[in-house]
C-alpha positions as CSV (number, residue, x, y, z in Angstrom):
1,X,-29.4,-43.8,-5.9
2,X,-27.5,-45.9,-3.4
3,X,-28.8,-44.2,-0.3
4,X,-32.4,-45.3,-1.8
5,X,-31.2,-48.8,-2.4
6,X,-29.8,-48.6,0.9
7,X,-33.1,-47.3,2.7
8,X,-35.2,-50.3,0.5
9,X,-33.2,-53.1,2.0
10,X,-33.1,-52.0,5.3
11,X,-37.3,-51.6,5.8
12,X,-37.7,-54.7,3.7
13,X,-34.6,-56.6,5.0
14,X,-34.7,-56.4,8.6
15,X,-38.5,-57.1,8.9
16,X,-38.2,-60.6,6.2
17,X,-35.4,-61.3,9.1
18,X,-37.3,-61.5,11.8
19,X,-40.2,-63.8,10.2
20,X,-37.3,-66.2,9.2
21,X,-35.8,-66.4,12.6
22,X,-39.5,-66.9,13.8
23,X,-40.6,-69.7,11.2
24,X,-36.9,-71.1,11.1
25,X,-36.5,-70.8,7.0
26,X,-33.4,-72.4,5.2
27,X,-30.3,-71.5,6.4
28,X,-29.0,-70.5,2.7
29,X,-31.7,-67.4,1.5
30,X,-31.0,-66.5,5.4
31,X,-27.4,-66.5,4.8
32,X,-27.7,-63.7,1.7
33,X,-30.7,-62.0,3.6
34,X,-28.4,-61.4,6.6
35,X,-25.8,-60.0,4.3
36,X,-27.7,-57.5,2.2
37,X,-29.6,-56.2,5.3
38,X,-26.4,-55.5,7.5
39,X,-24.7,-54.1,4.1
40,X,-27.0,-51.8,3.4
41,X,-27.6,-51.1,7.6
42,X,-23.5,-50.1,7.1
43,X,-24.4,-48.0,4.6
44,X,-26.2,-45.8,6.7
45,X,-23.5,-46.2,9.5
46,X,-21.3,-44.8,6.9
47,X,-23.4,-41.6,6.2
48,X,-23.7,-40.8,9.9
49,X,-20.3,-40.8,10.5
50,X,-19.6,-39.3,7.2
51,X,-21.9,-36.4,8.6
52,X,-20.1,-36.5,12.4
53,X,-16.9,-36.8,10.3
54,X,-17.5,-33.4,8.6
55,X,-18.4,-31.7,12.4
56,X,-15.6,-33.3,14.2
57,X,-12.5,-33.2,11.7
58,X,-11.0,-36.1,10.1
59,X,-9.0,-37.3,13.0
60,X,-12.0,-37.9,15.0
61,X,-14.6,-38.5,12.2
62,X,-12.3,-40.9,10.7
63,X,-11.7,-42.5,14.1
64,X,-15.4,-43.0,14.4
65,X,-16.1,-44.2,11.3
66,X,-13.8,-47.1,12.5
67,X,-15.3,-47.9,15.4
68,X,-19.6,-48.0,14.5
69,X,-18.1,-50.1,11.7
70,X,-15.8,-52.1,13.6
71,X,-18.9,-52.7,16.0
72,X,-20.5,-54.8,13.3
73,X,-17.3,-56.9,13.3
74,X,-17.3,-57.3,17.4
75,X,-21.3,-58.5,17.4
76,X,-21.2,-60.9,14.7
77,X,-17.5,-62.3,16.5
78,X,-19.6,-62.1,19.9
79,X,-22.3,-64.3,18.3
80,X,-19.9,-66.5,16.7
81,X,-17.9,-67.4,19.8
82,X,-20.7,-67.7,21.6
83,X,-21.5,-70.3,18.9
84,X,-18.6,-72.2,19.9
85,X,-16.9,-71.5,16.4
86,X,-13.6,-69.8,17.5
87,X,-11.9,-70.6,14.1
88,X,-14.4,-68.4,12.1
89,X,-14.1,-65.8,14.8
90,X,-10.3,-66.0,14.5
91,X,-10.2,-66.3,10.9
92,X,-12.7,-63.2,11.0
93,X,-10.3,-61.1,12.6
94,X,-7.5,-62.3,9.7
95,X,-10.1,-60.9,7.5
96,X,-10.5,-58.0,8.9
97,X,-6.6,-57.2,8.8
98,X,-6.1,-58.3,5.6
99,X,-9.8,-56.5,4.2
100,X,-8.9,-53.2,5.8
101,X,-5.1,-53.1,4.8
102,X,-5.4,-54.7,1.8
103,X,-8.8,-54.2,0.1
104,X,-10.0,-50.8,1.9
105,X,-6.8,-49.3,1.3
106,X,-6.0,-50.6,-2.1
107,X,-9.4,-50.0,-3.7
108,X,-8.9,-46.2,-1.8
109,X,-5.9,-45.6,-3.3
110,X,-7.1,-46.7,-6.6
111,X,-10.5,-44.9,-7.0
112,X,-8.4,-42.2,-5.8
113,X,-5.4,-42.7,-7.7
114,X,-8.0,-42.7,-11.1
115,X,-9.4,-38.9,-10.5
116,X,-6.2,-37.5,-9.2
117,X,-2.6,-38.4,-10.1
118,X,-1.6,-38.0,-7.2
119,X,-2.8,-38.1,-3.5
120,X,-1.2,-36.7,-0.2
121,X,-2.1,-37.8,3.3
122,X,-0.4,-36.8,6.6
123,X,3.4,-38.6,7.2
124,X,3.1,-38.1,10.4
125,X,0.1,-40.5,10.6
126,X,1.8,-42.6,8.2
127,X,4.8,-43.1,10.5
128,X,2.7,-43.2,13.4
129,X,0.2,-46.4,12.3
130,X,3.9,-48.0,11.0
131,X,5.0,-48.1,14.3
132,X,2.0,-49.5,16.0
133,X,0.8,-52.1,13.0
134,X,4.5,-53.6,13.8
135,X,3.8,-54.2,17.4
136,X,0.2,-55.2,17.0
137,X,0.4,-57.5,14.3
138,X,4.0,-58.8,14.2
139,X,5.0,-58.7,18.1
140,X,1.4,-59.1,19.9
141,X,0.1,-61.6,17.4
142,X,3.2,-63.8,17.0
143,X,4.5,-63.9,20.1
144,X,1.9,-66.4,21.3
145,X,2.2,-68.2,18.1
146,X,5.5,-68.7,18.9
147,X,5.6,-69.6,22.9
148,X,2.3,-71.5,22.7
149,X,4.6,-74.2,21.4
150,X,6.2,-74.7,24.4
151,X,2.5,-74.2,26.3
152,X,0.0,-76.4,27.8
153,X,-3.6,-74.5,26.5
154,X,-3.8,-72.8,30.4
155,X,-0.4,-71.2,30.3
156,X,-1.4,-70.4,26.6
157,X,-4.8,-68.4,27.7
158,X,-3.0,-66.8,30.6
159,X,-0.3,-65.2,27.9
160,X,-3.6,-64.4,25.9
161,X,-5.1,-62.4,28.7
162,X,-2.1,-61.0,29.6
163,X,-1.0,-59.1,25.6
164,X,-5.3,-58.4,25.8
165,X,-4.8,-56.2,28.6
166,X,-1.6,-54.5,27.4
167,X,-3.3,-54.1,23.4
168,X,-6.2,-52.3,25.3
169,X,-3.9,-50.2,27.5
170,X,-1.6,-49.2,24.9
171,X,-4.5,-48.5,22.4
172,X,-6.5,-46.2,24.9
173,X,-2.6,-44.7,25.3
174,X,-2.5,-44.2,21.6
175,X,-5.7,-42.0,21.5
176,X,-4.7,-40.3,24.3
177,X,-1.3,-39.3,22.7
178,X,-2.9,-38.6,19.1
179,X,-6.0,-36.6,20.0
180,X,-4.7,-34.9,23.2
181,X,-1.0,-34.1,24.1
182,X,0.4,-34.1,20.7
183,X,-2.8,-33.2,18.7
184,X,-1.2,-30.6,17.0
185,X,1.7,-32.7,16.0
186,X,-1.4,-34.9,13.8
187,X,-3.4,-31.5,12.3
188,X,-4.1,-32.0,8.7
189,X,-3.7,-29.3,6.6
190,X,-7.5,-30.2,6.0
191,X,-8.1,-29.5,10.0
192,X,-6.4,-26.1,9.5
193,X,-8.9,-25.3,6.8
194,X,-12.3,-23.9,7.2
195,X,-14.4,-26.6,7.1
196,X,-17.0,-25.2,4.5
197,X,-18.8,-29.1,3.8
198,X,-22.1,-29.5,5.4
199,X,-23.2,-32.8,6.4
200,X,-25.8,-34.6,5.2
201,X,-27.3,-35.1,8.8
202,X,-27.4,-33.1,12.2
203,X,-24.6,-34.6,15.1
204,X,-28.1,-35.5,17.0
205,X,-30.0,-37.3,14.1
206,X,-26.4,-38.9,13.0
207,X,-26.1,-40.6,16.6
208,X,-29.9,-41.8,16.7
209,X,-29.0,-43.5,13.6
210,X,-25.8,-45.3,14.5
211,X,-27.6,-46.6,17.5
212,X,-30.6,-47.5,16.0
213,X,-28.4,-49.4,13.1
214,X,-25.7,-50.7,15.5
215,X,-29.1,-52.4,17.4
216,X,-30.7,-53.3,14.1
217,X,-27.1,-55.2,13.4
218,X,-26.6,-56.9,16.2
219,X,-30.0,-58.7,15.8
220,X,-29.3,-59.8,12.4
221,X,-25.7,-60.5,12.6
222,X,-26.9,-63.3,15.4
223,X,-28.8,-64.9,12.4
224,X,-26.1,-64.4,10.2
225,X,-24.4,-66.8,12.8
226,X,-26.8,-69.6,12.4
227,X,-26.1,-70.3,8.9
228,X,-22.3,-70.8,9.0
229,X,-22.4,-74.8,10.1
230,X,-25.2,-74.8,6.6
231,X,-23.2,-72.6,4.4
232,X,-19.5,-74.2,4.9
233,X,-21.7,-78.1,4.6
234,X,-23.4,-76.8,1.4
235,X,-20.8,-74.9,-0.6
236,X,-17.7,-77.0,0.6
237,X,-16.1,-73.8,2.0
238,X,-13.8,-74.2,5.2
239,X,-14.4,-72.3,8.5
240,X,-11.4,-70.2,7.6
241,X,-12.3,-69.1,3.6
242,X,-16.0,-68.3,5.6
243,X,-14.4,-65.8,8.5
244,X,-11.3,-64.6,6.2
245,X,-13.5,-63.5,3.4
246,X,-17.3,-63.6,3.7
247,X,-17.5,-62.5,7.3
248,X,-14.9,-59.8,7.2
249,X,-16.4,-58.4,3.9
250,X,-19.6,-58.6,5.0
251,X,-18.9,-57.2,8.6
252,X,-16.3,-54.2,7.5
253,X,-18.3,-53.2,4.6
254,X,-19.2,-49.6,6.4
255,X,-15.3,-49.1,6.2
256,X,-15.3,-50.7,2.3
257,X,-18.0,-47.8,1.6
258,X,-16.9,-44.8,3.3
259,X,-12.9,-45.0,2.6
260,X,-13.9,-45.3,-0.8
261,X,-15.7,-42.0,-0.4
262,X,-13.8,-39.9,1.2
263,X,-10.9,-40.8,-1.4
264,X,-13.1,-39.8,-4.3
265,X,-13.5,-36.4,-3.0
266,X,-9.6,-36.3,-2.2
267,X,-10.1,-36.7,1.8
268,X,-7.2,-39.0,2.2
269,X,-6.5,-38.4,5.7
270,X,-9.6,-39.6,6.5
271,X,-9.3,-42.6,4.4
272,X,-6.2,-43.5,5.5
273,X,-7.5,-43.2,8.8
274,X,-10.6,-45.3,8.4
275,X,-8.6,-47.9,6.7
276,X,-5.6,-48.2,8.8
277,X,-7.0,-47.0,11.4
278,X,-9.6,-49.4,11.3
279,X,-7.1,-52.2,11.4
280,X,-5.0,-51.3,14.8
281,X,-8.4,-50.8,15.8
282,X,-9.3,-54.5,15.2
283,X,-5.9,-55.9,16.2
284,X,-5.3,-53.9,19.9
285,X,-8.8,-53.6,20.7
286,X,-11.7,-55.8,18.9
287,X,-9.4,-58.8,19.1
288,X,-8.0,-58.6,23.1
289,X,-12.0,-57.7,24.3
290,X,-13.4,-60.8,22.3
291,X,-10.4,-62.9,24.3
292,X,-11.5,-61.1,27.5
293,X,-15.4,-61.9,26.6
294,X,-14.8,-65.5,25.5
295,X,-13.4,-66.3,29.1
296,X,-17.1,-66.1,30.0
297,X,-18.4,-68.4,27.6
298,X,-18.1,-72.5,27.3
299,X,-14.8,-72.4,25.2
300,X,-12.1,-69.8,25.8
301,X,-10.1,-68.6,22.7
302,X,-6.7,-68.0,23.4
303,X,-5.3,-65.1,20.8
304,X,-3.3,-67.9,18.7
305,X,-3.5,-67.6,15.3
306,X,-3.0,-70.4,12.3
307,X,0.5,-69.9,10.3
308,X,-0.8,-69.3,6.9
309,X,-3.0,-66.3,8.9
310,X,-0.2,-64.7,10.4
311,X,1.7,-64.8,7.7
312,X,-0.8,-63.4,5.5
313,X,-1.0,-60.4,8.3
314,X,2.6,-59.9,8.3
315,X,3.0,-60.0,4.6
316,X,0.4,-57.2,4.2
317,X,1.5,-55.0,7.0
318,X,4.9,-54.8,5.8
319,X,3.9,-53.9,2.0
320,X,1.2,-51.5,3.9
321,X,4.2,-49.7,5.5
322,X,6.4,-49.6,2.6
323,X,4.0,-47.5,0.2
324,X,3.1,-45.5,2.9
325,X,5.5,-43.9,5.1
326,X,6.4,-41.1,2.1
327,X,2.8,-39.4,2.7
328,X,1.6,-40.4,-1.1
329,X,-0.9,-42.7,-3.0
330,X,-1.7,-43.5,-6.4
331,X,-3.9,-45.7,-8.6
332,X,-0.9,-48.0,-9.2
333,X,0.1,-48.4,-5.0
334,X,-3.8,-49.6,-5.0
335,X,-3.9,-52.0,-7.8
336,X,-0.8,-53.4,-6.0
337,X,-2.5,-53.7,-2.9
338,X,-5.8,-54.9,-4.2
339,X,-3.6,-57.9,-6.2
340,X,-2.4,-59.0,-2.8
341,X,-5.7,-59.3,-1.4
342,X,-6.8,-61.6,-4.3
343,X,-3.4,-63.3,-4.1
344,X,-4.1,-64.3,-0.3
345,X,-7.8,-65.0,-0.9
346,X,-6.9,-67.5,-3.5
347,X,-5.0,-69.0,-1.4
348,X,-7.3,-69.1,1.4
349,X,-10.2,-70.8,-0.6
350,X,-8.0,-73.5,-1.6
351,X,-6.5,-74.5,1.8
């Protein structure tokens, strides 16, 4: 029933975008226009790699399910810098953090937690993801909170380029380690099982999809763009409450979707992976390329964050590592998750 709605909004959607952009309608039904369409164009992104997922094993399906929906994030932050609006795309990438972490995970753990009483997922992932969320969000992200202080904005961008080109390096390390030399180390007992699932789509009709839909995205998430300036002037919301919330919930809803999923049908090491894994993805890769990209655009944006955001970051990957390093969920570890997400949104919407 979904996958219908899904199909709907995408052949109705995209085509009712591109007569707006041509005849330049209001920015506000193009705002919710923009949403549905790249919603329900995640959705499909979702059940391609949910297909690619079932070929691959949940290390590498849950890996790309992470990255086609993470692309959604990186073109509607491309768009938005090039825009000018670096607090949004900032503020975006907080949301992102906090969305995957906090509401991914929790609602995971939650649907999860309601069917079964109680859900494994590899420790050794779990330990793994602990010891890289610490570095990415607590030492790469505050460290230029911190020395900025004693900065002028060029010795401030320079320190940004330089932790960009280390996140990257040490991310493409971290693949390398977890899919390659110590691969083994990271097998699920769901790797060592036959895999007896068969997907929904074949590997070649699952990638003609996620390119067709990653395209298809791109277009509309440079609309989407357009009616940010409108949206924040008609609804009195701040550039932060629109990248923290609306743009990270609109631009990580593949992730939202297909975590969900996979907890429902006990696949936690895939969920975990998408959720968390989605989140070091944002914070040592998304984030350093978009500093790297924005040094060819008019306004460079130096990887400083606001206070309240990094705080926000920290808060939730510390209570992240603490209900997961002992390789178990349930329903209540997600309702305490989720509550923390709306905690930090409220708070958000009211600065």
């Amino acid at each position: 029933m979904l996958n219908r709605l899904f199909s709907i909004l995408i052949f109705i959607g995209i085509p009712l975008v591109v007569v707006g952009a041509i005849f330049h309608w209001s920015d506000i039904p193009m705002f919710f226009l923009c949403c549905v369409t790249i919603i329900a164009l995640a959705g499909y992104i979702g059940r391609a790699t949910e297909s690619l997922a079932i070929v691959s094993g949940p290390r590498v399906g849950g890996l790309l399910n992470a990255t086609f929906g993470n692309a959604v994030e990186l073109l509607i932050s491309i768009f938005t810098l090039k825009a000018g609006m670096i607090g949004i795309v900032l503020a975006s990438l907080t949301g992102s953090v906090l969305g995957n972490l906090l509401l991914v995970l929790g609602l995971s753990f939650f649907a999860g937690g309601i069917k079964y009483k109680r859900q494994n997922f590899s420790i050794h992932d779990a330990k793994y993801n602990s010891g890289l969320l610490i570095f990415a969000v607590i030492v790469a992200f505050v460290i230029p909170e911190i020395f900025s202080m004693s900065m002028d904005h060029s010795k401030t961008l320079s320190l940004s380029i330089g932790i960009a080109v280390i996140l990257i390096a040490l991310y493409m390390a971290g693949l390398f380690f977890k899919l390659v030399t110590h691969r083994g180390v990271f097998a699920s007992a769901e790797q060592r099982e036959e895999e007896t699932e068969t997907p929904e789509w074949t590997k070649g009709k699952s990638m003609l999809i996620l390119l067709l839909a990653t395209v298809a995205v791109a277009f509309v998430s440079e609309q989407l763009v357009h009616t940010f300036e409108t949206l924040g002037e008609r609804f009195g919301w701040t550039e932060l409450f629109i990248g923290i919330i609306i743009v990270a919930i609109v631009g990580n809803a593949a992730e939202h979707a297909s975590a969900i999923t996979m907890a429902l049908k006990n696949k936690m090491d895939i969920a975990v992976e998408i959720a968390v894994g989605s989140t070091l993805q944002v914070a040592m890769f998304v984030t350093p390329v978009l500093v790297l990209i924005s040094l060819f655009m008019v306004q460079p944006m130096a990887l400083v964050f606001t206070v309240p955001e990094l705080v926000a970051m920290i808060t939730a990957t510390l209570l992240v590592i603490n209900l997961c390093n002992d390789g178990e969920s349930n329903w209540f570890e997600g309702l305490i998750l989720f509550a923390a997400y709306v905690i930090m949104g409220i708070g958000f919407f009211l600065l």
